[in-house]
N, C-alpha and C positions, 0 to 999 in steps of 0.2 A: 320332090321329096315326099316322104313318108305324112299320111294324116292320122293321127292320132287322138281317140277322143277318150278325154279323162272326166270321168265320174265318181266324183267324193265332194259329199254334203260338207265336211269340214273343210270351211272357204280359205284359211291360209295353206291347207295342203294343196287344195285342187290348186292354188296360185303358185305354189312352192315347185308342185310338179310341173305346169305348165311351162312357169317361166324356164328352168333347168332343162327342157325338151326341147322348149321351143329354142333354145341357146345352140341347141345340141345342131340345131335345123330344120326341125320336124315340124310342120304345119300341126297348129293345136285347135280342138275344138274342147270345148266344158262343157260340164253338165254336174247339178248339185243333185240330182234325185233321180228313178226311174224316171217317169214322167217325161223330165228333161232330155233323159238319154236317147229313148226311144223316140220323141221328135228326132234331134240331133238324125239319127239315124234315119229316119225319114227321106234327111234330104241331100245325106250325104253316106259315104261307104269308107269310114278309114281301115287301114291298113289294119290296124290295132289297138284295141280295148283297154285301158286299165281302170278297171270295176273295185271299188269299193262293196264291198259284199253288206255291210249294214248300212239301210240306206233310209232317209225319216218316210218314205211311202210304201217299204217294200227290201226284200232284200234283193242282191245283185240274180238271186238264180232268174230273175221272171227277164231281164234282162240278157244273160245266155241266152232264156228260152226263145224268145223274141229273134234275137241273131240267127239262131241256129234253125230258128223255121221258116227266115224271110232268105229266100235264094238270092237275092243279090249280096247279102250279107254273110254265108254261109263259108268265106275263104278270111274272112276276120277273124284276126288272131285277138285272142281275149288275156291279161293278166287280171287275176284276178288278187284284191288286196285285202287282209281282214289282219285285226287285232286275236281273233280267237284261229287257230294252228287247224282244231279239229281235223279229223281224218281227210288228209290230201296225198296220200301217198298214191292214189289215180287220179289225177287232173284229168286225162281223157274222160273217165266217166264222169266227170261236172261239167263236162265240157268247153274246159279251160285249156288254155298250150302252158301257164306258168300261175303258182302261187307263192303272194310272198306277203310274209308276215308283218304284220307290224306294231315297231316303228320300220319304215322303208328306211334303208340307206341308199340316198341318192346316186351314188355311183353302181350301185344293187340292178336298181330301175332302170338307168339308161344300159346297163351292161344285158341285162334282158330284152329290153330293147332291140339292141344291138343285132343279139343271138337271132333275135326271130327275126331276124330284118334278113340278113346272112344268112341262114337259114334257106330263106324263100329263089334266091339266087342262083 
């Protein structure tokens, strides 16, 4: 099954999402901060990112940037999640596959999920 590493400093979301993913099937990894993430990614390669974009050491881009320049990482699909909308109407150039606003609705997140999974197939 699919590894999935979710990054969000708010600890009953990142628990909200986990648990509902991990339900779904999908091997979960956490992470409250860049710092965190970027280990995380260190020592593992999931399938796909859901990035909290404001994050308490940093925002989610230094995290992109990271993925996008470490070639083992470079087939990671990223969602990317923020309360503020700002201009997304090109996810490729953030370097994102999907942005979603928030509050997430749970059936939202795994349906995206989903997509890039089927997608890749």
């Amino acid at each position: 099954m699919a590894t999935i590493l979710i990054v969000e400093d708010n600890k009953p979301l990142n628990q909200l999402y986990a648990e509902v993913l991990r339900m779904s099937g999908f091997d979960i990894l956490q992470a409250a901060n860049c710092k965190e993430a970027v280990e995380c990614l260190q020592q593992a390669v999931p399938e796909i990112i859901v990035l909290d974009m404001l994050l308490p050491d940093g925002n989610g881009q230094s995290v992109i940037s990271y993925v996008r320049e470490t070639l083992d990482l470079q087939k990671t699909h990223i969602i990317a999640v923020s309360g503020f909308q700002g201009d997304v109407s090109e996810p490729d150039s953030l370097g994102i596959d999907h942005f979603l606003v928030k509050p997430v609705a749970i059936p939202t997140l795994v349906d995206c999920v989903d997509r890039i999974l089927n997608h890749k197939k």
